[in-house]
C-alpha positions as CSV (number, residue, x, y, z in Angstrom):
1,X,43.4,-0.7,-13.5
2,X,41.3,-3.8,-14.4
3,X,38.6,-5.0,-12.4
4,X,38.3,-8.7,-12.7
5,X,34.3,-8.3,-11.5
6,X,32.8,-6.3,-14.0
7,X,34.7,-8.0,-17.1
8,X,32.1,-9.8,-18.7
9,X,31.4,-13.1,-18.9
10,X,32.9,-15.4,-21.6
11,X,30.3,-18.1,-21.0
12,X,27.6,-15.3,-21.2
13,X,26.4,-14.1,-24.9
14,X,27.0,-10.8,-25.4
15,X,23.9,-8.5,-24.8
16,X,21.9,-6.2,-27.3
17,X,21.9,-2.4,-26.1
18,X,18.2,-1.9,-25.5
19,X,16.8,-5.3,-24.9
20,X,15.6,-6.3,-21.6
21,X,18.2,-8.9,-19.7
22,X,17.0,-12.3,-18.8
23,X,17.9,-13.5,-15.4
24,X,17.8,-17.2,-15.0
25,X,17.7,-17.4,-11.2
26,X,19.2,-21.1,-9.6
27,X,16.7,-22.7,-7.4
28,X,16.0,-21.3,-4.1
29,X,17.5,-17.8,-5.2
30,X,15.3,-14.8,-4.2
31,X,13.7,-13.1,-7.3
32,X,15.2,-9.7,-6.1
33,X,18.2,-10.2,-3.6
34,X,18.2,-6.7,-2.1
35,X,13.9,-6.4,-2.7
36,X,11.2,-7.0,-1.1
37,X,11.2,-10.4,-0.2
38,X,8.2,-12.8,-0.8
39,X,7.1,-13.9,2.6
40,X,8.7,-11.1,5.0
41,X,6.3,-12.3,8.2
42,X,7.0,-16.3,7.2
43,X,5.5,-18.4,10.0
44,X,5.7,-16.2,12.9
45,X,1.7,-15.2,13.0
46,X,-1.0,-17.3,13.2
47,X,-3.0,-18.9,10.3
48,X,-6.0,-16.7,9.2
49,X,-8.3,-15.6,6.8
50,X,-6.6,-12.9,4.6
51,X,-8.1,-9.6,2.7
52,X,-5.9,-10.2,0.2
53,X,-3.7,-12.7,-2.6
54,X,-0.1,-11.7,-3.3
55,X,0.1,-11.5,-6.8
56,X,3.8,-11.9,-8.5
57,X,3.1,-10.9,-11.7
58,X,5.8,-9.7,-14.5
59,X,7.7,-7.2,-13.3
60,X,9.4,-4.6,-16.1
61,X,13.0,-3.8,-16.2
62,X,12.3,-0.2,-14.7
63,X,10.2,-1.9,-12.0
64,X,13.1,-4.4,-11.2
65,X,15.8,-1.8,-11.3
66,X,13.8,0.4,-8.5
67,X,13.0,-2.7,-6.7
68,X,17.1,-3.3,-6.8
69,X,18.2,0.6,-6.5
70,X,15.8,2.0,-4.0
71,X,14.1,-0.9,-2.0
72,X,16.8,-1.2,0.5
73,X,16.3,2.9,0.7
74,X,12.8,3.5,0.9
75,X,11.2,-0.2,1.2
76,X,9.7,-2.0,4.7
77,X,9.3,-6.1,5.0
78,X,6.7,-6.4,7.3
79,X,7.4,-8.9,9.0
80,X,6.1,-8.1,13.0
81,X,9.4,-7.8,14.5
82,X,9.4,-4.4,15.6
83,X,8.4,-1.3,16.5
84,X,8.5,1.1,13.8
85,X,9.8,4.6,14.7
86,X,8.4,7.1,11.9
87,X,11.1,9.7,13.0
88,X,13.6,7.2,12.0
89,X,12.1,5.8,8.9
90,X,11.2,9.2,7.3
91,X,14.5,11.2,9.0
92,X,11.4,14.1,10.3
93,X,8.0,14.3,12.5
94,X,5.4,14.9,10.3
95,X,2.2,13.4,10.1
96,X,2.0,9.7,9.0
97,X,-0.7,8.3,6.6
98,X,-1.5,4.5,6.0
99,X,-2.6,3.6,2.5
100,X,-3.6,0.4,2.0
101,X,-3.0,-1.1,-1.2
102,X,-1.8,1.3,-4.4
103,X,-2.3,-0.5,-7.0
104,X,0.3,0.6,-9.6
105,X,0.9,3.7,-7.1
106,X,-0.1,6.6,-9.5
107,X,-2.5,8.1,-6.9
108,X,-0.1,7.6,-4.3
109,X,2.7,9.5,-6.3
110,X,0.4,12.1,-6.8
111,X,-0.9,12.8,-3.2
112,X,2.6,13.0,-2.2
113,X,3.8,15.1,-4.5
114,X,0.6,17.7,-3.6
115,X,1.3,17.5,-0.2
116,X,4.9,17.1,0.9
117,X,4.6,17.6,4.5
118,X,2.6,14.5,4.9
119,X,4.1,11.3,5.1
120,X,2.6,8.3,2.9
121,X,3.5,4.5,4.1
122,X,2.1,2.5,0.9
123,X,1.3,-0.8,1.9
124,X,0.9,-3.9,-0.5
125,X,1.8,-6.8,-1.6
126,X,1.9,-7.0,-5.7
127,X,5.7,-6.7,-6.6
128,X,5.1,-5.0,-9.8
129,X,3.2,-2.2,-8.2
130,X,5.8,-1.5,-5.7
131,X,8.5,-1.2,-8.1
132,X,6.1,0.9,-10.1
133,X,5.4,3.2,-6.9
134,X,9.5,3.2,-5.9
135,X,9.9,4.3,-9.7
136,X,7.7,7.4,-9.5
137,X,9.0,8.5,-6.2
138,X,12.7,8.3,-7.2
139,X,11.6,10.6,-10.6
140,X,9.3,13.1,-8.6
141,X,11.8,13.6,-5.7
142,X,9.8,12.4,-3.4
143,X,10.9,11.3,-0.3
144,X,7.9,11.5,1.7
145,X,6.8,8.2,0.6
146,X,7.5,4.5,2.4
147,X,6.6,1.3,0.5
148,X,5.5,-1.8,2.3
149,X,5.5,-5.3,1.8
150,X,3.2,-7.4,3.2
151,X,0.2,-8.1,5.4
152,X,-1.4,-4.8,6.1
153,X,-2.8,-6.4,9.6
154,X,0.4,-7.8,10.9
155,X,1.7,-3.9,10.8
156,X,-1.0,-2.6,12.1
157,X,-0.7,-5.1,15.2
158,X,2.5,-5.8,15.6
159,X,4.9,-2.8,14.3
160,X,3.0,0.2,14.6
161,X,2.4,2.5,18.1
162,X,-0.8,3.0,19.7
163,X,-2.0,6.6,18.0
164,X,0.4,6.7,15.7
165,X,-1.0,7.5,12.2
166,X,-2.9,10.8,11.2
167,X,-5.0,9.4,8.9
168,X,-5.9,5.7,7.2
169,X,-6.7,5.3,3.2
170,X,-8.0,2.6,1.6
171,X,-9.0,2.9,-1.7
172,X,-10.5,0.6,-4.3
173,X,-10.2,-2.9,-2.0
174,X,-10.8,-5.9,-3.1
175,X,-14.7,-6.3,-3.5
176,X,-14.8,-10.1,-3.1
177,X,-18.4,-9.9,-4.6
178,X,-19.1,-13.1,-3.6
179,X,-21.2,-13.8,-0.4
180,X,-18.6,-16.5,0.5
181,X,-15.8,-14.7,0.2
182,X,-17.5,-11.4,2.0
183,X,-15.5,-12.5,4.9
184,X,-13.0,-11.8,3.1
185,X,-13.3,-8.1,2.9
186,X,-10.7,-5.8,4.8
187,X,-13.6,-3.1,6.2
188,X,-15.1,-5.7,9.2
189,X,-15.7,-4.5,12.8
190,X,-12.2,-5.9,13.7
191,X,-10.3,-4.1,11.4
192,X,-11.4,-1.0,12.2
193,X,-11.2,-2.0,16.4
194,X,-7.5,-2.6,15.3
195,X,-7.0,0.4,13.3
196,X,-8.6,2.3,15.8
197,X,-5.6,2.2,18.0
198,X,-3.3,2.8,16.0
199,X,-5.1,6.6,15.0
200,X,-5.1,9.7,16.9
201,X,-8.0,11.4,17.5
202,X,-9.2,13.1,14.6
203,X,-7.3,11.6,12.0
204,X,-9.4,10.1,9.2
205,X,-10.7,7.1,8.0
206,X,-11.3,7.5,4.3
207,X,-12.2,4.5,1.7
208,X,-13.1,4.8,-1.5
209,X,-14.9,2.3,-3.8
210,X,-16.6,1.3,-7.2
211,X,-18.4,-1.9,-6.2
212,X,-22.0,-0.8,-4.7
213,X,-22.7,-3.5,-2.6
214,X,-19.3,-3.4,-0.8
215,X,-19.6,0.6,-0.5
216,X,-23.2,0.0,1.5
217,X,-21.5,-2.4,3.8
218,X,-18.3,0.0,4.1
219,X,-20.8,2.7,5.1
220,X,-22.7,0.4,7.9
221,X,-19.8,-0.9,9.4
222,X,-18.2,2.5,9.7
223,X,-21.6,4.1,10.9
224,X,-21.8,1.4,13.5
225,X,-18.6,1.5,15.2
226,X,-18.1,3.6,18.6
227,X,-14.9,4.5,17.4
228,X,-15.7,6.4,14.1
229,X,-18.1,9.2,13.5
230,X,-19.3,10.3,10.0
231,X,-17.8,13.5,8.7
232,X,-21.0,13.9,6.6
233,X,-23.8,15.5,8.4
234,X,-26.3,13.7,6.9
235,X,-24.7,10.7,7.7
236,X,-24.1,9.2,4.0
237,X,-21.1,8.9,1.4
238,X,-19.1,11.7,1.1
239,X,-18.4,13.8,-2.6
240,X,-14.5,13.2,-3.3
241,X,-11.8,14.8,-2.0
242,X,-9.8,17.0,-4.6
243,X,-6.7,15.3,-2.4
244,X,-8.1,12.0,-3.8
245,X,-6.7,11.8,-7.5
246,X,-9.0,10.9,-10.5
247,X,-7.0,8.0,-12.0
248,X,-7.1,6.6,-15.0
249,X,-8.8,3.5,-14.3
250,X,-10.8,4.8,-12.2
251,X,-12.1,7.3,-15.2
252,X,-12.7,4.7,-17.4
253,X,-15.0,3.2,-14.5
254,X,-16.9,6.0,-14.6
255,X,-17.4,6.2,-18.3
256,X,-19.0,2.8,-18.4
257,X,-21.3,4.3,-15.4
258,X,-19.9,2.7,-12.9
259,X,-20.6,4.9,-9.0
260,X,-17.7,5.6,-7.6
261,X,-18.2,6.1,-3.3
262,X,-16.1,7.8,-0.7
263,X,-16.6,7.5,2.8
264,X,-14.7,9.8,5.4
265,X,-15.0,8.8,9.1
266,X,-13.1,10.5,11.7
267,X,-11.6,8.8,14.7
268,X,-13.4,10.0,18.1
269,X,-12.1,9.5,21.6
270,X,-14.3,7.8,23.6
């Protein structure tokens, strides 16, 4: 029996096995109807100075068919109008992580795949990258892994319970090297007095970056704060993790001599 739905289109011109489909999207049309969307808190929160610019940059057909296939299965709008319950989001109780901004999601995939009894909710906002990261769950089998869309601050605020998370990463922020726009960077004192309710005691703190400058003021804010405690002894930058994966960018940085710092601060009851 015919279905009248998928006959093709007359008006269409036939398609080319193996080339990418064009979709011309009519005005007002979201790019991806069952994705992420592109403004998931809209107007509900307060104006403010953000730690981040979304970036909607080309998205490949592998990217737009997870974003399609697997967003409505293992993707999170933030948008501050609930209470997320972790039991419910990842169907079992173990420990949740927050990583803030994956990039591409490579590391991500890899952490996950290493330690499967850890739960990993991926926060960011650049489309391509969380079609990437939905990609490379979906191939590994790995269903440890949440990816969310939006403003990291919003979630942290507004969706997630008070000692909730088992650890916090945040590798490879934006620098914002210049001195205006330091006030842009995501490790201030009122972050981490945010984040700081949202961990259990113990759970750890742990950024990673290649800008200097940035890693200095990471390491004073940290050092600073009643709420964190330095897991090195001598109260500097800690050698990386083997859970932390080397990637690829990352190793090029490295080969152009580049210092690449870690910091791990544990979260202390006061």
């Amino acid at each position: 029996m015919s279905d009248s739905r998928n006959a093709p289109d007359a008006s269409q011109p036939p398609h080319t096995p193996g080339v990418p489909v064009r979709h011309t999207r009519a005005k007002g049309e979201p790019r991806f109807p069952d994705g992420p969307k592109a403004d998931p808190a809209g107007s509900h929160f307060e104006r403010r100075i953000r730690s981040f610019q979304p970036r909607r940059s080309r998205v490949t057909a592998g990217q737009a068919d997870a974003l399609q296939r697997l967003w409505p299965k293992w993707g999170l709008d933030i948008d501050g109008q609930q209470v997320i319950d972790f039991g419910e989001l990842f169907g079992n109780a173990n420990p949740v992580v927050l990583e803030i901004g994956f990039g591409m999601g490579e590391a991500t995939a890899r952490m996950a795949a290493a330690d499967p009894g850890t739960n990993i909710l991926a926060v960011d906002v650049h489309t391509p990258g969380q079609g990437n990261l939905l990609a490379l769950a979906d191939q590994g089998g790995l269903p440890n892994i949440r990816v969310g869309n939006g403003d990291a601050i919003i979630l942290l605020r507004e969706m997630l319970a008070p000692d909730s998370l088992d650890g916090l990463r945040v590798y490879f922020p934006d620098p914002w090297p210049k001195k205006r726009h330091h006030k842009r960077r995501l490790i201030q004192p009122e972050f981490l007095s945010l984040a700081a309710t949202r961990l259990r005691p113990g759970a750890i703190v742990h950024c990673a970056t290649d800008w200097e400058p940035y890693a200095e003021q990471m390491l004073e804010v940290l050092t600073a704060h009643p709420d964190f405690e330095n897991t090195q002894a001598d109260g500097g930058f800690a050698p990386r993790p083997d859970y932390r994966p080397l990637t690829r960018f990352e190793g090029q940085g490295l080969d152009k001599g580049h210092v690449v710092n870690d910091l791990l601060f544990r979260r202390v009851q006061r």
